[in-house]
N, C-alpha and C positions, 0 to 999 in steps of 0.2 A: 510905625509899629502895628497898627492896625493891617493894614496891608502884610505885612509878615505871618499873622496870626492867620489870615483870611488862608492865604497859601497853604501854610501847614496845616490847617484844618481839611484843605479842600485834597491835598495828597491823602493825605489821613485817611478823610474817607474812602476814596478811589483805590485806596491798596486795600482797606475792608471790605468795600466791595467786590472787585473782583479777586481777592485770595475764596470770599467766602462762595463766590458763584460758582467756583475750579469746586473750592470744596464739597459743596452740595450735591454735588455731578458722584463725585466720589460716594460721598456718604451715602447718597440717596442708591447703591449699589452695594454696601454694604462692606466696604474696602475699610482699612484700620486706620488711616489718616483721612478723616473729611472736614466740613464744616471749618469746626472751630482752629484744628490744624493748619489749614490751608491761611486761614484770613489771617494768624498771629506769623505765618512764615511771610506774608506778602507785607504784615506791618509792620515786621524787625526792618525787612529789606530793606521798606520805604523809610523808614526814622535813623539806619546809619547811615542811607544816603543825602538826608538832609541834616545831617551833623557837616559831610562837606560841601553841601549848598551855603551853606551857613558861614563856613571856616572861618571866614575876613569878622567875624564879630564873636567871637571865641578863642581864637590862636593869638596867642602872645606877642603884641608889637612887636618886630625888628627889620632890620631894613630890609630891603627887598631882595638882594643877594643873599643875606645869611639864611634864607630859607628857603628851599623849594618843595612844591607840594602837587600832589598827584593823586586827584581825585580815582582813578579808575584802580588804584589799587584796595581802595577799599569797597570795591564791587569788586573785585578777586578775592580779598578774603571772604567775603561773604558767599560766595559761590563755591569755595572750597570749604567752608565749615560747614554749608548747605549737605554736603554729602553723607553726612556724619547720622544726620535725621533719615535721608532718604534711604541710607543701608538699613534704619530701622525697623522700617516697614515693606523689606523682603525678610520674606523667611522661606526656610526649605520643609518640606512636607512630604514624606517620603523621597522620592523620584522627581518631585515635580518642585520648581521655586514658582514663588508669586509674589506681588506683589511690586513688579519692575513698574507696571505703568502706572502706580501711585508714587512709585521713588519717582520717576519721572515728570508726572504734574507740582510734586513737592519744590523738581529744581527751577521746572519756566517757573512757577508761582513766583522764587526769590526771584527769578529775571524780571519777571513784570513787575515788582515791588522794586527793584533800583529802578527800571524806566520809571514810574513813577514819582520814585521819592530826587531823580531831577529835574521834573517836569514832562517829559518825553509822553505828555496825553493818548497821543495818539498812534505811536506805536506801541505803547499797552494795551489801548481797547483791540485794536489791530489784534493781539496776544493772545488777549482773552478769549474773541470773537471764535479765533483759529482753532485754540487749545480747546473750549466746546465742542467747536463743529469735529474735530479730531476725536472724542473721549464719545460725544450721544450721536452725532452724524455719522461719523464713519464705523461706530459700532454695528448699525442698520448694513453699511454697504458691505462691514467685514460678515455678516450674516448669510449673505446672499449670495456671496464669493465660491466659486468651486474650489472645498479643501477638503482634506482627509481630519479626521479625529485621531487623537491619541489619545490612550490612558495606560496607568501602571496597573498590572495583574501579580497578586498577589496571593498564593493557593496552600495551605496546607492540609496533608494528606498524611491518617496514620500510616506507620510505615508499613504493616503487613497487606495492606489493600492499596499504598498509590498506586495511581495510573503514571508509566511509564512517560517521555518525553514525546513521546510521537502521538500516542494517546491523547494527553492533553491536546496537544496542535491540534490533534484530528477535532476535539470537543471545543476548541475556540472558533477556529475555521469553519463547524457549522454556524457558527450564526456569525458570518459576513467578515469575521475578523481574520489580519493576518498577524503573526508570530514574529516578533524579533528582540534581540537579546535575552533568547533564553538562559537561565540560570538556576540550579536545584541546589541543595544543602540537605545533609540531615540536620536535624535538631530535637530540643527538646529531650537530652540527655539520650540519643538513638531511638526515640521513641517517634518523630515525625515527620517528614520529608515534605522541605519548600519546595515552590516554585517561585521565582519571580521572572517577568518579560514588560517588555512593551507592547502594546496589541494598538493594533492601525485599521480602520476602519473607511468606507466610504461614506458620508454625508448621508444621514439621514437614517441612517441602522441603529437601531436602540440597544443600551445596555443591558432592558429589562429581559432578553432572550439570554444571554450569555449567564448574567446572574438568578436567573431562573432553572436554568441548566445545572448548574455551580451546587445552588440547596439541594437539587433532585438526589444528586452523589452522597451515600450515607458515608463514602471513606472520605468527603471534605468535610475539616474539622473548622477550617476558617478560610477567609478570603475576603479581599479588599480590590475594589476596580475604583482607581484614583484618577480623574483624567486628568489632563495637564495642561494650563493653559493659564495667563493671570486672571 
């Protein structure tokens, strides 16, 4: 008995542990699943998976034929109900989603909570060790990496004074960006004329030039530069 208790205790912790270590990483970025999210997804994991550690002193005598049982399906259910949480922390924001590499540490978290809830110690820590070095280590190397920037552009212009489609390009393209999927609308009951695009940048060019640009124009009535990225 003792020994039992010792067990479930000691998984117990180790799925609190390392859910709450993923989640910190999160939180401490300021992502909408951290902390506390992380360590209750690693401790479901780990408590259905010791329902069938457990099975043989819970499941209803019968002889050994009339049953059979298949622990790895309920590490299937729980990896497909897992998803149900992780879609709910992407969300769409204009042009842009985020939120994918929190649905993501949402589902290793339930995978290292069944490694642990049937002992598997050491290909958890393994997990956890990796999923860090992946979320705060490889953030640093994803910094340093030669990439282009995206953001959403978003322009409205009364309509007797917008600037034309070429115009604009011209007034984005001065400060370092380039133009794609452009898109206009009137609105605002024919009273104002969108724009929307994607603008692409090279590493290191600041926004503050384009959105400084943007207020100078008395015919922009609003404008939003959304980048895109989780």
């Amino acid at each position: 008995m003792f020994e039992e208790v010792a067990l479930v205790a000691s998984r117990i912790g180790f799925a609190l542990a390392a859910g709450a270590a993923i989640g910190f990483e999160r939180g401490f970025h300021g992502r909408p699943a951290g902390f506390r999210t992380h360590a209750l997804v690693c401790l479901t994991s780990s408590l259905l998976m010791l329902v069938t550690v457990f099975q043989s002193s819970w499941m209803t005598e019968m002889p050994v034929d009339a049953i059979r049982t298949d622990p790895t399906r309920m590490a299937q259910g729980i990896m497909t109900g897992i998803g149900f949480l992780g879609a709910g922390v992407i969300f769409k924001q204009g042009a842009n989603v985020r939120g994918l590499t929190t649905a993501a540490t949402v589902w290793i978290t339930s995978a290292l909570g069944i490694l642990i809830g049937i002992g598997f110690y050491l290909p958890a820590l393994a997990g956890v060790v990796a999923t860090l070095l992946v979320l705060s280590g490889l953030r640093w190397v994803e910094a340093h990496l030669p990439r282009s920037y995206h953001a959403s552009l978003w322009v409205r212009f009364e309509r007797e004074l917008a600037l034309s489609e070429v115009q604009l390009r011209d007034e984005v393209i001065k400060e370092g960006f380039s133009v794609h999927n452009l898109s206009h609308r009137l609105t605002g009951g024919g009273e104002a004329v969108e724009y929307r695009a994607t603008i692409q940048r090279r590493k290191g060019v600041a926004l503050d030039g384009l959105s400084t640009r943007l207020r100078a124009m008395p015919q922009v009535t609003e404008y939003r530069i959304m980048p895109t990225g989780d």
